[in-house]
MOPAC internal coordinates of N, CA, C and O (Angstrom, degrees):
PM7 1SCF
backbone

  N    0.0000 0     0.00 0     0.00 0    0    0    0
  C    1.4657 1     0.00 0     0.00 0    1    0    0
  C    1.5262 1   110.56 1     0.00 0    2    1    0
  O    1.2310 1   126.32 1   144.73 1    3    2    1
  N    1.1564 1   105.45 1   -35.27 1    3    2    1
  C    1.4713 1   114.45 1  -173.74 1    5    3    2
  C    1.6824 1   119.09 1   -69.69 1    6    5    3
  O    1.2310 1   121.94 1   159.21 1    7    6    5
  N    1.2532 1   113.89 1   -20.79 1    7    6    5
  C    1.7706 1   143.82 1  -161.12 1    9    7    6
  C    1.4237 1   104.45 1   -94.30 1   10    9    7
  O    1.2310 1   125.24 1   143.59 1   11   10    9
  N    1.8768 1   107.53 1   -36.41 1   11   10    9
  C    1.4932 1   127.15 1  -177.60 1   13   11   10
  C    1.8017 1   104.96 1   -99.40 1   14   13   11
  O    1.2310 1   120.79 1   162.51 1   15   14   13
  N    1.1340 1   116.09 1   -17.49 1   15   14   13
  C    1.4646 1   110.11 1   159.43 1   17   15   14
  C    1.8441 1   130.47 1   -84.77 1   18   17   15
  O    1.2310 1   130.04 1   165.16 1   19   18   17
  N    1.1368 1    98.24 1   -14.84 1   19   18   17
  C    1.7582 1   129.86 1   172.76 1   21   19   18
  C    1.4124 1   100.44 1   -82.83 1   22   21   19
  O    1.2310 1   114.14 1   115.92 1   23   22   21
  N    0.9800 1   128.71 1   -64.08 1   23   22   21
  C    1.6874 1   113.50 1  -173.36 1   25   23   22
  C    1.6026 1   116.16 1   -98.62 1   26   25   23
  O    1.2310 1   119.81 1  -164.64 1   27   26   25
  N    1.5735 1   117.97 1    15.36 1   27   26   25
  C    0.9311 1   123.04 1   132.02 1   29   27   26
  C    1.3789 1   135.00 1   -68.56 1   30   29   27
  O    1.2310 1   118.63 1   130.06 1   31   30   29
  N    1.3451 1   120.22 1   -49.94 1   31   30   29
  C    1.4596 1   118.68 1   169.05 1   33   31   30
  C    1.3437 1   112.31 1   -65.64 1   34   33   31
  O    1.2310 1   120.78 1   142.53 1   35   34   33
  N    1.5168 1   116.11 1   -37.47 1   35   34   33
  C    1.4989 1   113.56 1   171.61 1   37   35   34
  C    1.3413 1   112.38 1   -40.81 1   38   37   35
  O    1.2310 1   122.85 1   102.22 1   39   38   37
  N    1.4358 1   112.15 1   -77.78 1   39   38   37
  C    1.3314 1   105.24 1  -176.51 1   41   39   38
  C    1.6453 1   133.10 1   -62.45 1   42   41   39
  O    1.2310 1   127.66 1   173.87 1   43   42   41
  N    1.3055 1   102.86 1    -6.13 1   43   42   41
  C    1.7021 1   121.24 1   169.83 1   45   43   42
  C    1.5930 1   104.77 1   -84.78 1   46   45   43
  O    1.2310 1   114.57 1   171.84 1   47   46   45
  N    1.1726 1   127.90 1    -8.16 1   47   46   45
  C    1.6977 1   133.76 1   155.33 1   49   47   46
  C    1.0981 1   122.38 1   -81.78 1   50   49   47
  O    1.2310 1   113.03 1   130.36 1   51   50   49
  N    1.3912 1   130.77 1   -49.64 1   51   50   49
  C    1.2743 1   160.81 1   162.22 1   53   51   50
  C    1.6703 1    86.04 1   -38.41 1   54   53   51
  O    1.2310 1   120.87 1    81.72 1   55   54   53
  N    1.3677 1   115.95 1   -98.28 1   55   54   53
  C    1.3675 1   115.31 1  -165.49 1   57   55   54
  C    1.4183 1   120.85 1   -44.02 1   58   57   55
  O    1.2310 1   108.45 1   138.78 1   59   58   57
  N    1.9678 1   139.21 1   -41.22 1   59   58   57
  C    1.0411 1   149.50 1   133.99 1   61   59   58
  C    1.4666 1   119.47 1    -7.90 1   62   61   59
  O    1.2310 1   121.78 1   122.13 1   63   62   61
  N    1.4858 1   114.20 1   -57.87 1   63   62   61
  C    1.8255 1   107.76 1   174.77 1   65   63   62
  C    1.3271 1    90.68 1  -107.65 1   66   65   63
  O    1.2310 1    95.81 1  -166.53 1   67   66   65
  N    1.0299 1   160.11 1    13.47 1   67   66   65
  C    1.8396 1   131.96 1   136.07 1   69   67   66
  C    1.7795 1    99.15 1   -73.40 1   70   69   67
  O    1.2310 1   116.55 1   137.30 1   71   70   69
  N    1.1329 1   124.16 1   -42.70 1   71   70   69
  C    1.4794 1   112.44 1   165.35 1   73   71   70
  C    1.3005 1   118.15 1   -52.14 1   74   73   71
  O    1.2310 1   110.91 1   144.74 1   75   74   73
  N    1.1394 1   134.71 1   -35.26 1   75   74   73
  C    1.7975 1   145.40 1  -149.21 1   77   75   74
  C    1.6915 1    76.19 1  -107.23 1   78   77   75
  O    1.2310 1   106.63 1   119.70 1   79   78   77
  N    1.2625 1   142.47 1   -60.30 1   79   78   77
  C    1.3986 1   113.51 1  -162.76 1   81   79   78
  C    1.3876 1   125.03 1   -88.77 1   82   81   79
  O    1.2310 1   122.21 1   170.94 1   83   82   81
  N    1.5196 1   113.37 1    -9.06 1   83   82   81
  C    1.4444 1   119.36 1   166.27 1   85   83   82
  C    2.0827 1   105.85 1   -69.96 1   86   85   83
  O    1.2310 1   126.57 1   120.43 1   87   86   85
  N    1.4679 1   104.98 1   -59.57 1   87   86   85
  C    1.6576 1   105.49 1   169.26 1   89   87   86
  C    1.5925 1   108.44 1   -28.92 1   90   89   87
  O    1.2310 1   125.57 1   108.34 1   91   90   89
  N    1.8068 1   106.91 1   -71.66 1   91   90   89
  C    1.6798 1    84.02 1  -164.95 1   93   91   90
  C    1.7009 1   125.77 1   -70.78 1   94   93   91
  O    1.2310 1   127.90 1  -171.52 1   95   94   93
  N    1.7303 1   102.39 1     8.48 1   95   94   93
  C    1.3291 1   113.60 1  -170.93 1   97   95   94
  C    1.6650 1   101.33 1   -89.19 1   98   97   95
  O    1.2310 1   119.55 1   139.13 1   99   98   97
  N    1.1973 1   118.46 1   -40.87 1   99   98   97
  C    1.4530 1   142.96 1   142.99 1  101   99   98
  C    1.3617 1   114.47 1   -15.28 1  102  101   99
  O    1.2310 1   117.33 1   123.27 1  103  102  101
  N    1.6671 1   122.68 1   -56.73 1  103  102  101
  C    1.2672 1   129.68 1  -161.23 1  105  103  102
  C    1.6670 1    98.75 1   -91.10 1  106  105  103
  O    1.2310 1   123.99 1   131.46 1  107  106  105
  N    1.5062 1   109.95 1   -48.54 1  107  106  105
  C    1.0865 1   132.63 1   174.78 1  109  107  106
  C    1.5650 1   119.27 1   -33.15 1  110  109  107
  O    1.2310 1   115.99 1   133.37 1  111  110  109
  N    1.1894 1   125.23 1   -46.63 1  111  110  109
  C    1.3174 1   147.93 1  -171.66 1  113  111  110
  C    1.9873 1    97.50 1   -99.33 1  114  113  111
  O    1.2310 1   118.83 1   132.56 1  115  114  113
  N    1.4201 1   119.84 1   -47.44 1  115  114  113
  C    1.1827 1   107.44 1   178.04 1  117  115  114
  C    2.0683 1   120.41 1   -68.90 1  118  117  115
  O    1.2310 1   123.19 1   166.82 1  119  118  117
  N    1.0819 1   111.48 1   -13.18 1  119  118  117
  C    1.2178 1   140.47 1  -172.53 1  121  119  118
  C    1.8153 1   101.09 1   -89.12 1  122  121  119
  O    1.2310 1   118.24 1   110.93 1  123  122  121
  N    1.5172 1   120.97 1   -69.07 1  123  122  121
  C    1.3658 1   109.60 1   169.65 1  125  123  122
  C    1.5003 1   131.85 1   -76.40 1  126  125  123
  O    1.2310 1   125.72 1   148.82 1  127  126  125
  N    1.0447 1   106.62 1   -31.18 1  127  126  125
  C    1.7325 1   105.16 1   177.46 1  129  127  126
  C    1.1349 1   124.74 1   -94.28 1  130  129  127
  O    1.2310 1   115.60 1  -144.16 1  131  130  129
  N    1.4585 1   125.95 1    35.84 1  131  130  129
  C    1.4128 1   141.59 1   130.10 1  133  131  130
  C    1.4655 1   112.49 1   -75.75 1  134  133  131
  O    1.2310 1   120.34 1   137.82 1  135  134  133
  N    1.8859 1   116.95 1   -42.18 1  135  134  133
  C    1.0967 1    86.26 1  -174.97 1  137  135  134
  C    1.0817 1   124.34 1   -94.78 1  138  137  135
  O    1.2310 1   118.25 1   160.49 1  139  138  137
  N    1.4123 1   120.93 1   -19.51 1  139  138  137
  C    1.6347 1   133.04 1   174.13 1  141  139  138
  C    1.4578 1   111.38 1   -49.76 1  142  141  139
  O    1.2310 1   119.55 1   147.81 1  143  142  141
  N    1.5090 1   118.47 1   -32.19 1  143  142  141
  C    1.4146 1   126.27 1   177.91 1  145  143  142
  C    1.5755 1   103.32 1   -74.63 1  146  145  143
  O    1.2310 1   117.05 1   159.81 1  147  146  145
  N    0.9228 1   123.22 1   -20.19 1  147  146  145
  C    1.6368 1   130.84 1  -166.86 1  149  147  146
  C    2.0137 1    95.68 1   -95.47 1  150  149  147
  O    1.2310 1   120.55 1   137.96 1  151  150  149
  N    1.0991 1   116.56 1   -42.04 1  151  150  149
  C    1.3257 1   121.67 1   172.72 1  153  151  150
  C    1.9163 1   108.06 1   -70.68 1  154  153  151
  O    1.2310 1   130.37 1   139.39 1  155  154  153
  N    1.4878 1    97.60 1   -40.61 1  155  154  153
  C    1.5805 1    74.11 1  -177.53 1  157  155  154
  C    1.4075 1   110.65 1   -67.46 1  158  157  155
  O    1.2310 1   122.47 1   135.50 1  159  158  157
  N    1.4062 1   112.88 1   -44.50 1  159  158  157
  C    1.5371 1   121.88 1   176.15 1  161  159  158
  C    1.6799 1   117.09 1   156.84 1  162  161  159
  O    1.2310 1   119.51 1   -47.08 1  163  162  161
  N    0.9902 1   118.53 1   132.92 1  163  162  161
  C    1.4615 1   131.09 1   178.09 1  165  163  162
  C    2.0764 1   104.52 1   -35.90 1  166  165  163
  O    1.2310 1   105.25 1   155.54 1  167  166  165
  N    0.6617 1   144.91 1   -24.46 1  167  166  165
  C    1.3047 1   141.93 1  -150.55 1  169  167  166
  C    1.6550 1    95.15 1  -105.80 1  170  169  167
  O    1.2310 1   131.60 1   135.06 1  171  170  169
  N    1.3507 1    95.22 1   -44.94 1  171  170  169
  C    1.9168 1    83.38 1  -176.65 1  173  171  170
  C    1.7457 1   112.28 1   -84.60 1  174  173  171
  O    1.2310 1   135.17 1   173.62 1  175  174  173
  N    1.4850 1    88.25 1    -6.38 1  175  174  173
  C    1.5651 1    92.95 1  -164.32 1  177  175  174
  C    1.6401 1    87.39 1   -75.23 1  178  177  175
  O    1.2310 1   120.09 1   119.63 1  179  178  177
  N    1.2799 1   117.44 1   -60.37 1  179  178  177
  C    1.8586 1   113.30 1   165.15 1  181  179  178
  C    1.2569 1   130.45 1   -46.24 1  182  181  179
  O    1.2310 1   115.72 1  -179.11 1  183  182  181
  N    1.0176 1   125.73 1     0.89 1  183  182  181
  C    1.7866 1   127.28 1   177.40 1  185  183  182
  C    1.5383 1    99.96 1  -116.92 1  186  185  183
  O    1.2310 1   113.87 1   144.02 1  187  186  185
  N    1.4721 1   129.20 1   -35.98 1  187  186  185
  C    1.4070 1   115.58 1   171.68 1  189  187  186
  C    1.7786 1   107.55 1   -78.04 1  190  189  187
  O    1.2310 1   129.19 1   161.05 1  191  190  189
  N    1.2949 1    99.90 1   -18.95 1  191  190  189
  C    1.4567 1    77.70 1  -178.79 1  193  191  190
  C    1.7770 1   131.41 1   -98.56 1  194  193  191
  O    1.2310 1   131.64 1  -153.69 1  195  194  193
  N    1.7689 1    95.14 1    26.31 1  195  194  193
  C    1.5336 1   129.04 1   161.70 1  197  195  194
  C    1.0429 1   127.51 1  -123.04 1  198  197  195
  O    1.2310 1   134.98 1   -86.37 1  199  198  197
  N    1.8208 1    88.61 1    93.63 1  199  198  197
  C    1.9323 1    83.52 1  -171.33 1  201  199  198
  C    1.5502 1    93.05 1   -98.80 1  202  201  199
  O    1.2310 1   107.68 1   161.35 1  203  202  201
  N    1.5310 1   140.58 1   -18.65 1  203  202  201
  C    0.9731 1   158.27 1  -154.39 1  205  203  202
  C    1.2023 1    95.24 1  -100.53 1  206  205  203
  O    1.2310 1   123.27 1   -47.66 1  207  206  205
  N    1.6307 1   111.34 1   132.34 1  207  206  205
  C    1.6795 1   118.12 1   173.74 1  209  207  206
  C    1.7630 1   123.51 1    80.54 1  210  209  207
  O    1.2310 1   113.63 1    -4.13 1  211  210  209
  N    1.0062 1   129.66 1   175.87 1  211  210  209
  C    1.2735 1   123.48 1   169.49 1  213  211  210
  C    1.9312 1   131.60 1   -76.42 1  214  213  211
  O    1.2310 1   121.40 1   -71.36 1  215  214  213
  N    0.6693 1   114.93 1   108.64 1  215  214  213
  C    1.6602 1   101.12 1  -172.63 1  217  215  214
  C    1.7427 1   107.55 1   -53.49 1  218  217  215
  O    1.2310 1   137.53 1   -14.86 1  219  218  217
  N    0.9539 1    83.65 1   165.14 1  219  218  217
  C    1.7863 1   106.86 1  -157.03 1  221  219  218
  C    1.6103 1    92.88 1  -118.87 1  222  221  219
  O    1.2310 1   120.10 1   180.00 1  223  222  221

């Protein structure tokens, strides 16, 4: 029981910081590529951000 409570929490840590480093990788990416898209310029920032449907 004791062997099955150990690699339970193990792997309940494991999953916790692969969760915790994808999130701040998540934020990370939602945080810069607004503005880098805003530096390249409004126009491409609207055509990549329609991949769905026909462009206009």
């Amino acid at each position: 029981m004791g062997f099955l409570s150990t690699t339970f929490t193990k792997a309940a840590l494991i999953l916790l910081i692969a969760l915790t480093i994808i999130g701040s990788l998540g934020l990370y990416f939602y945080i810069r590529v607004p503005n880098m898209s805003i530096e390249c310029g409004q126009s491409r920032l609207y055509s990549h951000s329609l991949h769905i449907g026909p462009y206009i």
